[in-house]
C-alpha positions in Angstrom: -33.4 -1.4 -40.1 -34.3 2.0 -38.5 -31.8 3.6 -37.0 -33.8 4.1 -33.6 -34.6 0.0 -33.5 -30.4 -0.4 -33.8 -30.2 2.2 -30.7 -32.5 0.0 -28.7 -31.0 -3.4 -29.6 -27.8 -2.1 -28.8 -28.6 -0.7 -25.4 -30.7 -3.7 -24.5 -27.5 -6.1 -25.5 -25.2 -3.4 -23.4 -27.6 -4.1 -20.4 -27.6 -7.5 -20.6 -23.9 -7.6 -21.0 -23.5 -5.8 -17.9 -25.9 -7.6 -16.3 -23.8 -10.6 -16.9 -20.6 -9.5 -15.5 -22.5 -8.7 -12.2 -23.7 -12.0 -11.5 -20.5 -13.6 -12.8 -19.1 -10.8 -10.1 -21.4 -11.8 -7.5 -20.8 -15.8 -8.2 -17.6 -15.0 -8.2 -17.2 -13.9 -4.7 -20.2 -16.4 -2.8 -17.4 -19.3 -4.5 -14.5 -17.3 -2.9 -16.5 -17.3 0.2 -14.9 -20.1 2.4 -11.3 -19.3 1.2 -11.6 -15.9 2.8 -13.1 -16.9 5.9 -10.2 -19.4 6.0 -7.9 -17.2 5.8 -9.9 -14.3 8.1 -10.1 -17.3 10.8 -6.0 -18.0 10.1 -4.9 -14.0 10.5 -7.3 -13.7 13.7 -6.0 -16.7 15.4 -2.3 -16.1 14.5 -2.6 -12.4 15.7 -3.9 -14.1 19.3 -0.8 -16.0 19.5 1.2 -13.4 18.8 4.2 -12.8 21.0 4.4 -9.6 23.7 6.1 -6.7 22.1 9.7 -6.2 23.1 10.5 -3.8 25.9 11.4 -0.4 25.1 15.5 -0.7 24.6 17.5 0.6 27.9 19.4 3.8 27.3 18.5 7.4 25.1 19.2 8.6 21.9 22.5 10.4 23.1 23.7 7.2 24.2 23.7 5.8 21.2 24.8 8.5 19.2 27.7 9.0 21.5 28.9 5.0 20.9 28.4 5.3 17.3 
């Protein structure tokens, strides 16, 4: 077989290798789909619940450093 024919096939099965592992990607991802809106939907609601933040503590560094 000529080495030029070899070259070709090779490249051609290279391609359709890569070719492969990009849909298998892409199928990948449209099937994890629902399970990250899921858990998109879960974060945003749970950060809408989430509690006020605590008030600023009463008192200055130097108090603190002079009780401890």
């Amino acid at each position: 077989m000529p080495v030029i024919l070899e070259a070709i096939i090779i490249s051609a099965v290279m391609l359709l290798i890569f070719a492969l592992a990009f849909v298998a990607i892409y199928l990948l991802a449209i099937m994890m789909l629902p399970v990250e809106n899921g858990l998109s939907k879960m974060i945003w609601d749970a950060a809408k619940q989430k509690k006020p933040a605590m008030p600023p503590p009463k008192g200055s560094f130097r108090d603190f450093s002079s009780k401890h």
